[in-house]
C-alpha positions as CSV (number, residue, x, y, z in Angstrom):
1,X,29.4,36.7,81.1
2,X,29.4,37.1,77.3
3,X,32.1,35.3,75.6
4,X,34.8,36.3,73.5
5,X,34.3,35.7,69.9
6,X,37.6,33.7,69.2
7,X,37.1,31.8,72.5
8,X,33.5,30.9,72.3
9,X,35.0,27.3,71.2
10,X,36.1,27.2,74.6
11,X,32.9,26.4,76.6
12,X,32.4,22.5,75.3
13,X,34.5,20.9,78.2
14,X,34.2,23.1,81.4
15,X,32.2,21.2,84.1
16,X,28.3,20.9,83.5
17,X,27.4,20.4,86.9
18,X,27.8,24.0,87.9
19,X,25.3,24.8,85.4
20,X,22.7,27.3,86.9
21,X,23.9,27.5,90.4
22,X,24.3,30.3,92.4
23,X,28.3,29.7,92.3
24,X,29.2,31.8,95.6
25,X,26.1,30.1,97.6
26,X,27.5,26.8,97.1
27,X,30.6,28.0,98.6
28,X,30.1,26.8,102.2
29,X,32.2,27.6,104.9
30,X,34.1,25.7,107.5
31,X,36.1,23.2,105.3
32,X,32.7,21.1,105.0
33,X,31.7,19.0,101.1
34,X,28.9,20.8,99.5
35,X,26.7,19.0,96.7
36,X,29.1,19.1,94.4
37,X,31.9,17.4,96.4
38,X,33.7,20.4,96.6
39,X,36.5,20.3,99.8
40,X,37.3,24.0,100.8
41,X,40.7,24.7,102.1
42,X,42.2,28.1,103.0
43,X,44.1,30.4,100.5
44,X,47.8,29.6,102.4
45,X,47.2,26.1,100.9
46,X,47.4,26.8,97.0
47,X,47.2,23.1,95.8
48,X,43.8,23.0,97.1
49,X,41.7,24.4,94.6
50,X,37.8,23.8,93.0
51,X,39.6,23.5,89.6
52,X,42.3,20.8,89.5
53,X,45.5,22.5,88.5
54,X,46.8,21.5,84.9
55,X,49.4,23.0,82.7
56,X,47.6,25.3,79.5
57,X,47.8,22.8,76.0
58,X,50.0,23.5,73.5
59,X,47.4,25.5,71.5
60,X,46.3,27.3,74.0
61,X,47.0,31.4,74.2
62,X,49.1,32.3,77.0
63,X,48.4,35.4,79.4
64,X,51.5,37.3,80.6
65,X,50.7,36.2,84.4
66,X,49.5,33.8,86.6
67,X,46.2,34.2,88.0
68,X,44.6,33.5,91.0
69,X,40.6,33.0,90.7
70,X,39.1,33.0,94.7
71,X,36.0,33.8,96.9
72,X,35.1,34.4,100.2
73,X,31.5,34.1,101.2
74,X,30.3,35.7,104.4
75,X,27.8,34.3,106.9
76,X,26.8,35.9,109.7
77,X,28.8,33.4,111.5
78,X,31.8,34.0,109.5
79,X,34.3,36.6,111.0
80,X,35.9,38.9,109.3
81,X,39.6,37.7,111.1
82,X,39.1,34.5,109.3
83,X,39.2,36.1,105.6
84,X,42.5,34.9,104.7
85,X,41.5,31.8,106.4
86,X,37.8,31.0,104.5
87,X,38.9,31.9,101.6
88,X,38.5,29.5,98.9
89,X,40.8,29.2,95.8
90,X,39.1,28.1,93.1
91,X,41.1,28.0,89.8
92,X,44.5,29.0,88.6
93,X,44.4,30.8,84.9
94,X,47.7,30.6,82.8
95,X,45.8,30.9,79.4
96,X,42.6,32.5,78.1
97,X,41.5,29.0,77.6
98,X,41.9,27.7,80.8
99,X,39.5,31.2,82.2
100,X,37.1,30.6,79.7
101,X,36.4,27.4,80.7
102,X,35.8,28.2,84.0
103,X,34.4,31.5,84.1
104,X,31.6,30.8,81.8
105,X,30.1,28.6,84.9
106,X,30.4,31.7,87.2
107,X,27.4,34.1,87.5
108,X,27.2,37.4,86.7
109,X,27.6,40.1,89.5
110,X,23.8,41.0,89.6
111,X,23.0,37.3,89.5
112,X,24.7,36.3,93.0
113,X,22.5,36.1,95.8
114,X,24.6,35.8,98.9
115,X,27.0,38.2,100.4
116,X,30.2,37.0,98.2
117,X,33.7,38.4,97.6
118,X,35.6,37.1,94.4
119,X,39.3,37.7,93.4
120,X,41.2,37.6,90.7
121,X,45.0,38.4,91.8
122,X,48.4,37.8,89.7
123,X,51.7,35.8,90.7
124,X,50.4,34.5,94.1
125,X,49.4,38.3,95.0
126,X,46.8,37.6,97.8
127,X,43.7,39.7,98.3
128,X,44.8,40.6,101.5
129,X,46.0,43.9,102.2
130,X,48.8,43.2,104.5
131,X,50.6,40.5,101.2
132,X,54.1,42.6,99.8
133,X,52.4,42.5,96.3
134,X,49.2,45.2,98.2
135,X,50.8,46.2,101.6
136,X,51.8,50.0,100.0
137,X,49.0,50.3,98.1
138,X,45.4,50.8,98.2
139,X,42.4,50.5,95.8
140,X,40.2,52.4,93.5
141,X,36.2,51.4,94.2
142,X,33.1,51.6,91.7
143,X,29.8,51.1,93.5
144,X,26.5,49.9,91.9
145,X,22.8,49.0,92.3
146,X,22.2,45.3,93.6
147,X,20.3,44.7,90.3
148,X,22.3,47.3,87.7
149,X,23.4,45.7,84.4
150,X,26.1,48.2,84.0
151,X,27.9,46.0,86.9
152,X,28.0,43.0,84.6
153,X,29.4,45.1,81.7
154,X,32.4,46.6,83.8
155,X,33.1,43.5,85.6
156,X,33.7,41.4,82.5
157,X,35.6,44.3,81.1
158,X,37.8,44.5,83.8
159,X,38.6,41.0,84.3
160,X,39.8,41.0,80.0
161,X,41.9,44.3,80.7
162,X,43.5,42.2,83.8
163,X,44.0,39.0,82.1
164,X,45.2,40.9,79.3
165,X,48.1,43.0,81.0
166,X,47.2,45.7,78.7
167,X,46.0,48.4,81.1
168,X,48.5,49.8,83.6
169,X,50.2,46.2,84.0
170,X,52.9,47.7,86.2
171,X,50.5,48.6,88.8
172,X,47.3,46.3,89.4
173,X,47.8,43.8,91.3
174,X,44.6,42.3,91.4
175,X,40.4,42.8,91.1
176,X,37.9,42.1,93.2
177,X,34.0,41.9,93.0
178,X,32.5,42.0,96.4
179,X,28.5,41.4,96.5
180,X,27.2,43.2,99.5
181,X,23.6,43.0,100.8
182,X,22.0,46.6,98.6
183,X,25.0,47.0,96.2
184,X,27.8,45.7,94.0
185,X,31.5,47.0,94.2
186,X,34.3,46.2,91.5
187,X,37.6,47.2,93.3
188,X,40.7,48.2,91.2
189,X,44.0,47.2,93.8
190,X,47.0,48.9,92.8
191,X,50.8,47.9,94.2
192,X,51.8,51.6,95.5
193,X,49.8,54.3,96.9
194,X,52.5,56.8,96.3
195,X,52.8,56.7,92.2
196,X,50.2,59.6,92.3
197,X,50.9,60.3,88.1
198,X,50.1,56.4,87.6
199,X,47.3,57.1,89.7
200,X,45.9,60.2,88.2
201,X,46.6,58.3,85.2
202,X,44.7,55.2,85.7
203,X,41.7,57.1,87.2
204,X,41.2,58.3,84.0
205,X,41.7,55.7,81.8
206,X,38.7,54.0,83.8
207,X,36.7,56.2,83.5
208,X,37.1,56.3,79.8
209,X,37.9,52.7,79.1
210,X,34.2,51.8,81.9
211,X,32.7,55.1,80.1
212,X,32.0,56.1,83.0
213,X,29.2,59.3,83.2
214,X,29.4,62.1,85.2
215,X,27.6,60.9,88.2
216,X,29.1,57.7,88.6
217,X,31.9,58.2,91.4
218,X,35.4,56.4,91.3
219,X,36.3,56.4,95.5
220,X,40.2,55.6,96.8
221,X,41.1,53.9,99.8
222,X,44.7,53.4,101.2
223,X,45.2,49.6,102.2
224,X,46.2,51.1,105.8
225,X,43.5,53.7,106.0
226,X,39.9,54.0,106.9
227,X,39.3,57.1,105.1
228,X,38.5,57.4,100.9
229,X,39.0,59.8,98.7
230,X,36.2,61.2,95.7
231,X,38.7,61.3,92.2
């Protein structure tokens, strides 16, 4: 991911060894230690993460929330009943500095090779549907091409407009980047289904702030629904 200008200092202490892995196929499954020693535990236990949890530094510049950075891989052993379950927390962001560091290890959307699902929720949100911070809500879905830069682009510029708790603050409650076998979808979950002006509103402003053309389609999807929506 291309790096900030005023945060490109930011990259001289984040871990080396994850240096041109494929970050989500290291993720294995089942609690097991990978190469890099890494011990995965579910979601529920939030002290268990990739990144050891440490408060920001004094210099460092704050974000407005806490965020949650996690992944799910799926195997074709893995069942989908066991998503809250295998899913791996893997850093906790308080500060740009502290996303930096870690992000900059993570691969780009069109780089990831297995079938991966990352999260970035806020104030211990989960990226479950049924968690009080999702269970009224639902989420707006942008689908790519497997190998289509444009995914890289919106998925960076999505995660800063999160972080950043510039754009429609009040209703995201997280975003999600889910890898699938022939295409790449960046998920947008909003807090309440029901807000339809927000909505309207925030389809929009995705569309402009993605500049999105005409033929790229923004789909909804209530949390308790099986059924989407064309906006």
């Amino acid at each position: 991911m291309m790096v900030a200008a005023n945060c490109s200092s930011t990259g001289s202490s984040v871990m080396s060894s994850w240096e041109n892995e494929d970050f989500c196929s290291n993720l294995q499954q089942n609690g097991k230690v990978n190469d890099q020693g890494i011990h995965h535990e579910s979601i529920q236990n939030n002290n268990t993460l990739v990144v050891p949890d440490s408060e920001p530094a004094p210099s460092d510049h704050l974000l407005a929330h806490e965020f949650l950075l996690s992944s799910f891989v799926k195997t074709p052993e893995v069942e989908w009943d066991n998503y809250e379950h295998l899913t791996t927390p893997i850093a906790i962001f308080r500060s740009w500095e502290q996303f930096w560091r870690v992000i900059l290890h993570i691969q780009r959307p069109t780089e990831i090779q297995a079938r991966c699902y990352i999260h970035v929720f806020k104030d211990g949100i989960k990226p479950l549907w049924e968690d009080p911070g999702n269970i009224l809500g639902g989420r707006f879905m942008i689908t790519y091409r497997k190998k289509d830069p444009m995914a890289d682009l919106h998925w960076e510029k999505m995660l800063l407009a999160f972080l950043g708790s510039n754009f429609h603050d009040s209703l995201i409650s997280g975003i999600v980047l889910s890898v699938k076998r022939n295409n790449l979808v960046i998920s947008v979950w909003i807090n309440d289904s029901n807000k339809r002006e927000k909505l309207n509103n925030l389809v929009f402003d995705l569309k402009t702030y993605l500049d999105l053309d005409d033929e790229t389609r923004i789909r909804f999807m209530k949390h308790k629904e099986d059924t989407f929506v064309h906006c």
